[in-house]
C-alpha positions as CSV (number, residue, x, y, z in Angstrom):
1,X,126.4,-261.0,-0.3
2,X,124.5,-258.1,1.7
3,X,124.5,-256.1,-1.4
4,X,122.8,-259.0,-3.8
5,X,120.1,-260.0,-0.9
6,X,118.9,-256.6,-0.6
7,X,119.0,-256.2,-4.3
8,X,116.9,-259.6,-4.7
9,X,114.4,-258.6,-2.1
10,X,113.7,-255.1,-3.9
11,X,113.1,-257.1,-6.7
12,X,110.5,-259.9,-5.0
13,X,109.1,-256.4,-3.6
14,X,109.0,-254.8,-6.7
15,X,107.0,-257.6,-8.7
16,X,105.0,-259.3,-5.8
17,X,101.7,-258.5,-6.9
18,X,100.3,-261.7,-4.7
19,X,98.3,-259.5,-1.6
20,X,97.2,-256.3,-3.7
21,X,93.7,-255.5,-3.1
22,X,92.1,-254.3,-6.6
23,X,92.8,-250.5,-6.7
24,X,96.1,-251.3,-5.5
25,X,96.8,-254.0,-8.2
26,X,95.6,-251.2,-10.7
27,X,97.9,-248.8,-9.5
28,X,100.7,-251.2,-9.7
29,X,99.8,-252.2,-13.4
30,X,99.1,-249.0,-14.5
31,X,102.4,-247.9,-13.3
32,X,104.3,-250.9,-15.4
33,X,102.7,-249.7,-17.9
34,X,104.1,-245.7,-17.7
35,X,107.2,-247.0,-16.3
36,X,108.3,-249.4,-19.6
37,X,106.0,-248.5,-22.3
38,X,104.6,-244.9,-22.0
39,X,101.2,-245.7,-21.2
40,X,98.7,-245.5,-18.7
41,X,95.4,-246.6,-18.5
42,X,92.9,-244.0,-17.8
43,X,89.2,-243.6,-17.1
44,X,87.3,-241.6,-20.3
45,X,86.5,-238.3,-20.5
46,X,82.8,-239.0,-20.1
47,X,83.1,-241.8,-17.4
48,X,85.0,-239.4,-15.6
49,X,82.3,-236.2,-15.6
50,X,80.1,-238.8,-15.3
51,X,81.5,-239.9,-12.2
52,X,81.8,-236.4,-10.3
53,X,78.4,-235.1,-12.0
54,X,76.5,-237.9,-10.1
55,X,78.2,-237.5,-7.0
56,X,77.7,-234.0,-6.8
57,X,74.0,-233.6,-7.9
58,X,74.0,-236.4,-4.8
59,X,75.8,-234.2,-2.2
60,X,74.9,-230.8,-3.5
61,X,71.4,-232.0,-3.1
62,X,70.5,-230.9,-6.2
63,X,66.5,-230.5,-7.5
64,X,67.1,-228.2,-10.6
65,X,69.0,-229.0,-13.7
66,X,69.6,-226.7,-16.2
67,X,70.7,-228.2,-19.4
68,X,71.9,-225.2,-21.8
69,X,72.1,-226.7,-24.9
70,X,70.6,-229.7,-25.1
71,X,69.7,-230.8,-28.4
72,X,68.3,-233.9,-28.5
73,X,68.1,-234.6,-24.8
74,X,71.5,-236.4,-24.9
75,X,72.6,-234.9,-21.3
76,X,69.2,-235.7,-19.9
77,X,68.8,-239.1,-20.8
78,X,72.5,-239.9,-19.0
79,X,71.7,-237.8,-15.7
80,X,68.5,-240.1,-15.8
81,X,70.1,-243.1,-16.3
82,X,72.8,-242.0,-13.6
83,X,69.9,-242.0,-11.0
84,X,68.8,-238.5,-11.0
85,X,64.9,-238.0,-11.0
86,X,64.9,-234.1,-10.2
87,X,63.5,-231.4,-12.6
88,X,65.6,-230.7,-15.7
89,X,64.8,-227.7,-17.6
90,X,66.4,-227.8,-21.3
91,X,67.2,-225.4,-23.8
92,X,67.2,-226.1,-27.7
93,X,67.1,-223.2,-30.4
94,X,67.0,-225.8,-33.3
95,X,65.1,-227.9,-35.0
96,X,66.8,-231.1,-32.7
97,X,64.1,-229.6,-30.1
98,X,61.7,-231.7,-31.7
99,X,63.5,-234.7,-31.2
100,X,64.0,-233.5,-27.3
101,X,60.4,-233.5,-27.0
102,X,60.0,-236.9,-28.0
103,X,62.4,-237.6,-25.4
104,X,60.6,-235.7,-22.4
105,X,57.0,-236.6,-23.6
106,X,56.8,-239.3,-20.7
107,X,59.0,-237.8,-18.3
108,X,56.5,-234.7,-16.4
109,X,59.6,-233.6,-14.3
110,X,61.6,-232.5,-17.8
111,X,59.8,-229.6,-19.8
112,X,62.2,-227.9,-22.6
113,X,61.8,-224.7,-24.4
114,X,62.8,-223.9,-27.9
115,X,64.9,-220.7,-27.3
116,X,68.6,-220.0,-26.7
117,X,70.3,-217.9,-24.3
118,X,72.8,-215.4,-24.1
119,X,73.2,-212.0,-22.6
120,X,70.0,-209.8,-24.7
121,X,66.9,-210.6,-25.3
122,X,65.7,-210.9,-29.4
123,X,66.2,-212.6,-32.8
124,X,69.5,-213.9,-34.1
125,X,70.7,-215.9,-36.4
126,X,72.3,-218.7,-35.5
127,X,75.2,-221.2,-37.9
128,X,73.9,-224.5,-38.1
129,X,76.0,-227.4,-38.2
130,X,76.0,-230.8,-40.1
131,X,76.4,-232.9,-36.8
132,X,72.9,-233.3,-36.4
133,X,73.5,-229.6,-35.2
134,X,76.1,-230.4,-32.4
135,X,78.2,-227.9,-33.4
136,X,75.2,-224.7,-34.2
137,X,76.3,-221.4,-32.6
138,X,75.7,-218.4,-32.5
139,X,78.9,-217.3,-33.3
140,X,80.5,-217.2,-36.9
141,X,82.7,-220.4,-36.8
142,X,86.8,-219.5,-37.3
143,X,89.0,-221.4,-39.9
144,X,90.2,-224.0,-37.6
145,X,86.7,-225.6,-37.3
146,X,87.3,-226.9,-41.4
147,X,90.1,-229.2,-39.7
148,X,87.1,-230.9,-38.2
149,X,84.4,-233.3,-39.2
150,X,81.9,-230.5,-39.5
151,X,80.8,-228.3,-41.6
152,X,78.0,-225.7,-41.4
153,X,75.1,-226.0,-43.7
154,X,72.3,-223.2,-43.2
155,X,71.3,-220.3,-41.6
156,X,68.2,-219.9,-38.9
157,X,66.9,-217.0,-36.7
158,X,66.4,-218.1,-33.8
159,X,64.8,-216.5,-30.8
160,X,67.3,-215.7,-27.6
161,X,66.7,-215.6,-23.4
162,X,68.6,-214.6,-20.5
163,X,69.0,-217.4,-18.2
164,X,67.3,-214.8,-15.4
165,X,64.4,-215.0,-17.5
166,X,63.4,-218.5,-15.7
167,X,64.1,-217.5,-12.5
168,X,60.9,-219.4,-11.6
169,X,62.0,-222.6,-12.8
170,X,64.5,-222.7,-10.4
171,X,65.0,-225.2,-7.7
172,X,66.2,-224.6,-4.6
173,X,69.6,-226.0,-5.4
174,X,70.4,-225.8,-9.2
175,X,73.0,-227.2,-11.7
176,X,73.7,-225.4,-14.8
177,X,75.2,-227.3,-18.0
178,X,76.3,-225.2,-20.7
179,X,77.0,-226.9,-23.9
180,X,76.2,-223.4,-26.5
181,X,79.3,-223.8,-28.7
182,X,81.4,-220.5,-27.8
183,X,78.3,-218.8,-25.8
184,X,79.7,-219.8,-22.7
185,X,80.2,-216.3,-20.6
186,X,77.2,-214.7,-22.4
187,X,75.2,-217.2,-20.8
188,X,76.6,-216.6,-17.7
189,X,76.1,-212.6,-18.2
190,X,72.7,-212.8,-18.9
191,X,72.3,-214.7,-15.4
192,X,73.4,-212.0,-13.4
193,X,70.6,-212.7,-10.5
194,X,70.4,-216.8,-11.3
195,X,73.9,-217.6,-11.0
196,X,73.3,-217.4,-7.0
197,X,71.1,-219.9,-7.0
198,X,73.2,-222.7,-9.0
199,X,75.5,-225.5,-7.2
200,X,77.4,-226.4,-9.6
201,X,78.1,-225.2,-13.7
202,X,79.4,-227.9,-15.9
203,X,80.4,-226.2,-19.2
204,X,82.7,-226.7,-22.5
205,X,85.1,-224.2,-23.5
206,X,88.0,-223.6,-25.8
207,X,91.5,-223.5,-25.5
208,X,91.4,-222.3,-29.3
209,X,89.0,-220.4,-30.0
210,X,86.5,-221.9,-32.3
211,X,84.2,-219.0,-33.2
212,X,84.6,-215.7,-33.6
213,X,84.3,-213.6,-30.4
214,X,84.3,-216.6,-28.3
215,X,85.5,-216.6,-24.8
216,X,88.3,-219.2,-23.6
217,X,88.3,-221.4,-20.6
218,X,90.4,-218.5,-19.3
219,X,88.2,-215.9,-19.3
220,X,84.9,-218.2,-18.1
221,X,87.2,-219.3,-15.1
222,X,88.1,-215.3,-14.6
223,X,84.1,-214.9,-14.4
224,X,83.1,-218.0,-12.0
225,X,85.7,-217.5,-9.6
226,X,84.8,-213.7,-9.2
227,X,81.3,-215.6,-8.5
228,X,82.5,-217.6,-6.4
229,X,83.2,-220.8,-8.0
230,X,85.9,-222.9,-7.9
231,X,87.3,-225.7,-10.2
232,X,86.5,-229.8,-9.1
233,X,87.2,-231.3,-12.9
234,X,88.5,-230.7,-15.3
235,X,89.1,-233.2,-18.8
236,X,90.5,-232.7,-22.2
237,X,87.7,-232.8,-25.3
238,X,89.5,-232.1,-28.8
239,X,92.7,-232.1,-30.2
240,X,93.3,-230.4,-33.6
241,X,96.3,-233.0,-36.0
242,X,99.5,-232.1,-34.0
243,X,98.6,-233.3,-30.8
244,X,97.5,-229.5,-29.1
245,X,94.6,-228.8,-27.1
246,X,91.7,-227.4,-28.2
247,X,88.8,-228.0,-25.6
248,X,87.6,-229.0,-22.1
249,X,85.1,-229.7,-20.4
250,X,85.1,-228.5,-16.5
251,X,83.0,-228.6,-13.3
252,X,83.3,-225.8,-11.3
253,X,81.3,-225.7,-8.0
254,X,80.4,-223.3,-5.0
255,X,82.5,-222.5,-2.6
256,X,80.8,-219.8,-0.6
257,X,79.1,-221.9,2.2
């Protein structure tokens, strides 16, 4: 009789869902769910970086954005519509720069300039992609990109920056986004006096290389923890057919304070 009461009460324990406050009645759904089918629910990528972005250009008090990349203004527009109202400076090499300045016409605290960075100074030219130019690097794309809904359509030189170039568009607390499709570490090595001025750096990499000569996440975490960085998020992007990793994106923030 002991044995069967104590088995019925782990059972009215196990399924009593009457008092759970809301996270807590989450937690015990999402755990049914893992337990018996394999599944769990899980907040998106985006609503995720979303999440931690906002919090820490918050408690960072951050004034500068950087936004490396930004083609149309995508990642301004949400930063904006997340509440921040600091300056962002943006960087488009493409033709999608004329689209960005539609964008920032109204907005005096967001000026962008139509140039790319790297680690030199010059004229390259740069792949561009059929993603309304998403995908546009630098860097020759590699065979596994044909396994994705992309494809590369032209050719344009393009003019290139180091990040230390702006040094006086810097705030006094800065968050660099890097979004420069396998450029990742040249960016960062053409900001050799900058990077000690930014917060935060929220960037995409590759687990699989997609260009030629790109650096992995590996080797751009290498660079910001010798920079004294350290890792707050990180969320999977891309997956190529069977199921393996190809990309990330990843918050990294200061730690030296």
């Amino acid at each position: 009789m002991k044995s069967f009461n104590q088995s019925l009460k782990l059972r009215q324990s196990k399924w009593n869902v009457t008092n759970l406050n809301t996270n807590e009645l989450f937690r015990w759904i999402n755990n049914r769910l893992d337990d018996y089918f394999s599944l769990r629910i899980q907040p998106s990528s985006k609503a995720r970086l979303s999440r931690c972005r906002t919090n820490l250009l918050r408690e960072r008090r951050i004034d500068g954005v950087f936004d490396v990349g930004a083609n149309q203004g995508q990642f301004g527009q949400q930063i904006r519509n997340d509440g921040y109202t600091g300056r962002i400076i943006s960087f488009e090499p493409t033709t999608a720069v004329a689209k960005l300045n539609d964008v920032i016409s109204n907005d005096e605290s967001w000026k962008a300039f139509n140039v790319a960075l790297s680690d030199f100074e010059g004229l390259q030219e740069m792949f561009l992609s059929s993603n309304d130019l998403l995908s546009s690097s630098l860097l020759r794309p590699t065979e596994i990109l044909n396994h994705l809904p992309v494809d590369f359509v032209g050719k344009a030189m393009v003019q290139v920056e180091r990040l230390d170039s702006y040094l006086d568009d810097l705030g006094s607390e800065n968050y660099l986004k890097l979004d420069v499709q396998g450029s990742e570490l040249r960016v960062l090595k053409g900001a050799h006096k900058a990077i000690e001025r930014f917060q935060v750096v929220e960037f995409e990499s590759a687990i699989i290389p997609l260009y030629e000569a790109e650096a992995d996440f590996w080797e751009i975490c290498d660079f910001l923890k010798q920079a004294n960085f350290d890792s707050v998020l990180m969320v999977p992007t891309h997956w190529d057919a069977t199921g393996r990793l190809i990309s990330l994106d990843s918050i990294f923030v200061r730690v030296d304070q």
